[in-house]
C-alpha positions as CSV (number, residue, x, y, z in Angstrom):
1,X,-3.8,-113.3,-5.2
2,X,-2.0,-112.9,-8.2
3,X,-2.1,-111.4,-11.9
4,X,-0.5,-110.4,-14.9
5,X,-0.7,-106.9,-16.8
6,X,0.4,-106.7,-20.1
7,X,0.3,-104.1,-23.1
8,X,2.5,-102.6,-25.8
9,X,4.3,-99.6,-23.8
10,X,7.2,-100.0,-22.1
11,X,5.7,-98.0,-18.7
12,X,9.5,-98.7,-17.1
13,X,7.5,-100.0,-14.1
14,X,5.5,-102.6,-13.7
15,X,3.7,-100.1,-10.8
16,X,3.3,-97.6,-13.5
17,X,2.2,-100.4,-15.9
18,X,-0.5,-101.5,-13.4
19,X,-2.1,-97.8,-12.7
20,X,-2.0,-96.5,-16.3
21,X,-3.5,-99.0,-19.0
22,X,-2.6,-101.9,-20.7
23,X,-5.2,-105.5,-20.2
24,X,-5.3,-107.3,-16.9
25,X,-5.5,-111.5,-16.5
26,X,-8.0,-112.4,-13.7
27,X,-6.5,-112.7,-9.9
28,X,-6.0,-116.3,-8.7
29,X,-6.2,-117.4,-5.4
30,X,-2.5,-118.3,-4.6
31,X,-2.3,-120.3,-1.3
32,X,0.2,-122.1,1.0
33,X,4.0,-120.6,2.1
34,X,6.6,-121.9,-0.2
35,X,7.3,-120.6,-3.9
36,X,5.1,-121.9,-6.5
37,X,4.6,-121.5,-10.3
38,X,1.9,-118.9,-11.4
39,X,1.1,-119.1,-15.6
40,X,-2.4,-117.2,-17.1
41,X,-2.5,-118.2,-21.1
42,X,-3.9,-114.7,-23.1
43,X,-5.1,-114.8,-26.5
44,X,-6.0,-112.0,-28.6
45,X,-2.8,-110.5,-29.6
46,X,-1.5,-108.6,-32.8
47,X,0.8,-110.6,-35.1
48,X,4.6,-109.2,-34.6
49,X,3.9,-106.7,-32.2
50,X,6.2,-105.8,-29.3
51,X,4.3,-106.6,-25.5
52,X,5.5,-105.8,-22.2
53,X,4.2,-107.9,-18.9
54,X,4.9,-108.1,-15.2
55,X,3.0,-109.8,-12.6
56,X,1.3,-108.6,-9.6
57,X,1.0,-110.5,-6.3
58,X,-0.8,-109.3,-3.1
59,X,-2.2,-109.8,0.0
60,X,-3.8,-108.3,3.4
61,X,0.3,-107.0,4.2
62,X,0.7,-105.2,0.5
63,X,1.0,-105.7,-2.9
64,X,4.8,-106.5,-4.7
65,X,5.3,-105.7,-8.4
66,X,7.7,-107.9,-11.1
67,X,10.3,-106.4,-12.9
68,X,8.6,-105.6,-16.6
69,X,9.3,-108.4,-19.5
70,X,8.7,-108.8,-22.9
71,X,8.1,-110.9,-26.1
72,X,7.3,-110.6,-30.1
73,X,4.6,-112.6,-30.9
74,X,6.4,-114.7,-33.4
75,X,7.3,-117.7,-32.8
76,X,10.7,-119.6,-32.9
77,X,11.8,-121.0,-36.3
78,X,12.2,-125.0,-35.6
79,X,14.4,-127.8,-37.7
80,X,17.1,-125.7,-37.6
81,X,20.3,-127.6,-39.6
82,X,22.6,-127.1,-42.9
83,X,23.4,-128.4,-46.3
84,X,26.0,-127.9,-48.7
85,X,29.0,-128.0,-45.7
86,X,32.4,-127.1,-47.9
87,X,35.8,-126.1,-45.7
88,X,34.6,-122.4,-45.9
89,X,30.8,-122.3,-47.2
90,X,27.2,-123.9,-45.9
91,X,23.4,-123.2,-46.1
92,X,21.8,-122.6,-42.9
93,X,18.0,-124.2,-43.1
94,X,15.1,-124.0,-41.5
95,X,11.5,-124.4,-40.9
96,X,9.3,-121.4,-41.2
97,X,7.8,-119.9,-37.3
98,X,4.0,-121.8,-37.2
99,X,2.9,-118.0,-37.0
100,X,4.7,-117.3,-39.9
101,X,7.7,-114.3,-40.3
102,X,7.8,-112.2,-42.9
103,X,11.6,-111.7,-42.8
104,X,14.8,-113.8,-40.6
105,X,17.9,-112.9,-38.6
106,X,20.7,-115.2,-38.4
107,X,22.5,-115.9,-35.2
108,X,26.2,-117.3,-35.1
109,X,29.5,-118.2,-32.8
110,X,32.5,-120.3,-33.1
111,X,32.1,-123.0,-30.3
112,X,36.1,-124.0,-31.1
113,X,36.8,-120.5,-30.2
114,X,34.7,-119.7,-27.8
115,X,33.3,-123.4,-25.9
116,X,29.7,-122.9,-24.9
117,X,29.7,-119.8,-26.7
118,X,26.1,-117.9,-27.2
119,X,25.2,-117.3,-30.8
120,X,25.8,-113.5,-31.6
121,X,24.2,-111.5,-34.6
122,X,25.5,-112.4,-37.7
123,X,23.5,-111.4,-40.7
124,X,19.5,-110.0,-41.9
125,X,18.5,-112.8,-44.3
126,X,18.5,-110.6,-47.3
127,X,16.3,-113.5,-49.1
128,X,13.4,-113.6,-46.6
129,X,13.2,-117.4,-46.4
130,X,15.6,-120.4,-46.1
131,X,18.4,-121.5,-46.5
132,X,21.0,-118.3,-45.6
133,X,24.4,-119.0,-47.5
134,X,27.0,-118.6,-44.4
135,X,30.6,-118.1,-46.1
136,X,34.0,-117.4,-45.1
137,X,33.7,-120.2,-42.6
138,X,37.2,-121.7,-41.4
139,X,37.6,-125.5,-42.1
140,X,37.2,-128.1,-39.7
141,X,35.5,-126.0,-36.8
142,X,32.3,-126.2,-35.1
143,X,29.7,-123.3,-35.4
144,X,26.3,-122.9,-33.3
145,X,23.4,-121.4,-35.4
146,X,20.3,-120.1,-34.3
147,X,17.0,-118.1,-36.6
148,X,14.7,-115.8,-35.5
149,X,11.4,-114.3,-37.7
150,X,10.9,-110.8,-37.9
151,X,8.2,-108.7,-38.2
152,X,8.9,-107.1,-41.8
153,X,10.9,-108.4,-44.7
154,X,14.9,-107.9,-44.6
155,X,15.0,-109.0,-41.5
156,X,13.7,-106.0,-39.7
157,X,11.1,-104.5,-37.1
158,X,10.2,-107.1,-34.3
159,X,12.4,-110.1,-34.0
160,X,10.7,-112.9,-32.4
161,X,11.6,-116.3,-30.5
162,X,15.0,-117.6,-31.2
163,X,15.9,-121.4,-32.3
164,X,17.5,-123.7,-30.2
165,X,21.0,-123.5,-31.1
166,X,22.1,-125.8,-34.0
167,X,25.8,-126.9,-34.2
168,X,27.7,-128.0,-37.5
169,X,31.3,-128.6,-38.0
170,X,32.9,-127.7,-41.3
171,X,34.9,-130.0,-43.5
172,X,38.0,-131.1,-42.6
173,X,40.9,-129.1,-44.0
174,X,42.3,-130.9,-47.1
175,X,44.5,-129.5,-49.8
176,X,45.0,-130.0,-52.8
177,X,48.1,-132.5,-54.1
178,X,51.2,-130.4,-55.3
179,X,53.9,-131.3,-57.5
180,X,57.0,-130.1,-58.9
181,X,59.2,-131.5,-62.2
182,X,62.6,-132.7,-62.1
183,X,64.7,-133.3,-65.0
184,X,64.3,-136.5,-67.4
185,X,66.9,-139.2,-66.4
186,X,68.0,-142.1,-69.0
187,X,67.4,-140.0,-71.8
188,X,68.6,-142.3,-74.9
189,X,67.5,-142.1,-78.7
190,X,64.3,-143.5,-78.1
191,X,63.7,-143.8,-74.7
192,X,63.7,-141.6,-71.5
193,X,62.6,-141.4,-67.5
194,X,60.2,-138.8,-67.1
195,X,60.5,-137.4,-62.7
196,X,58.7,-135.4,-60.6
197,X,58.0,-135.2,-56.7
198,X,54.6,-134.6,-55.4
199,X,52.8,-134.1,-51.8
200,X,50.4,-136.8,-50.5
201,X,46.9,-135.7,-50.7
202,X,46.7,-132.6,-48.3
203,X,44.8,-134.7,-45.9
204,X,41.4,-135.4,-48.1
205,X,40.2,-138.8,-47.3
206,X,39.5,-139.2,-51.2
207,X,42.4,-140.5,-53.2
208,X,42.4,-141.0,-56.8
């Protein structure tokens, strides 16, 4: 048979977690030899709170014990994507956890940099909600993005479920045209040639 225990003190064990408190699911008759899937649904739990959980298997031999886990019971922000992409700047958006968040934490990485990269701490969204203005970007390279809700405003306390990982590549890296002034040629009493040399368009794909 086989159960979960689960409660919001980290006991270390999941031996200690099972002889000193915390809520029990009901033990299910596991049968057969070969590994198998074991999920118990709970309900009942506190909004942004911190849980630790093992599972407990036994039978007439002994009884074996899980490492301990654990979860915020927020969940993941969704429709994670970006607006207002510049060479440098863009907004980070995103839909709001169904169990709502009171504050956000932005994730980042460079995925030029650093292929397959995992998204790395980056900022407390100091405005609570979206979109999170992302700036000092580098142009024409690929970022990953991921948002997580938080317990308490500014981004702090419990930090539930991340995002799945949103990717967005910065504009391309354009200048601006340059151009220098040589002297007037054919200079008579009325007319002259007016010069100057100038770059093409620093690799914009707009021309005017």
């Amino acid at each position: 048979r086989a159960y979960f225990k689960y409660g919001t003190t980290n006991t270390g064990e999941c031996s200690t977690l099972h002889n000193t408190g915390g809520a029990s699911t009901a033990a299910a008759l596991i049968t057969g030899t070969t590994s198998q899937p074991f999920s118990v649904g709970i309900t009942g739990l506190s909004f942004g709170n911190l849980y630790y959980w093992c599972s407990i298997v036994f039978n007439n031999v002994g009884t074996t014990y899980s490492t301990i886990g654990s979860f915020v019971t927020i969940s993941a922000p969704t429709a994670v994507s970006s607006a207002n992409v510049t060479q440098t700047t863009l907004d980070v958006t995103w839909t709001a956890p169904t169990t709502g968040a009171n504050g956000y934490r932005i994730y980042r990485c460079n995925r030029t940099s650093v292929p397959g990269c995992t998204p790395s701490f980056l900022a407390s969204d100091p405005n609570n909600a979206s979109p999170y203005s992302d700036t000092g970007l580098t142009c024409n390279t690929q970022y990953a993005y991921q948002v997580a809700g938080t317990q308490t405003a500014g981004g702090t306390g419990n930090e539930g479920a991340l995002s799945s990982v949103y990717t967005v590549t910065t504009s391309s890296c354009a200048s601006a045209p340059s151009v220098t002034t040589s002297s007037a040629t054919s200079v008579t009493g009325t007319t002259a040639t007016l010069n100057g040399t100038f770059t093409m368009n620093g690799g914009s794909s707009n021309q005017y």
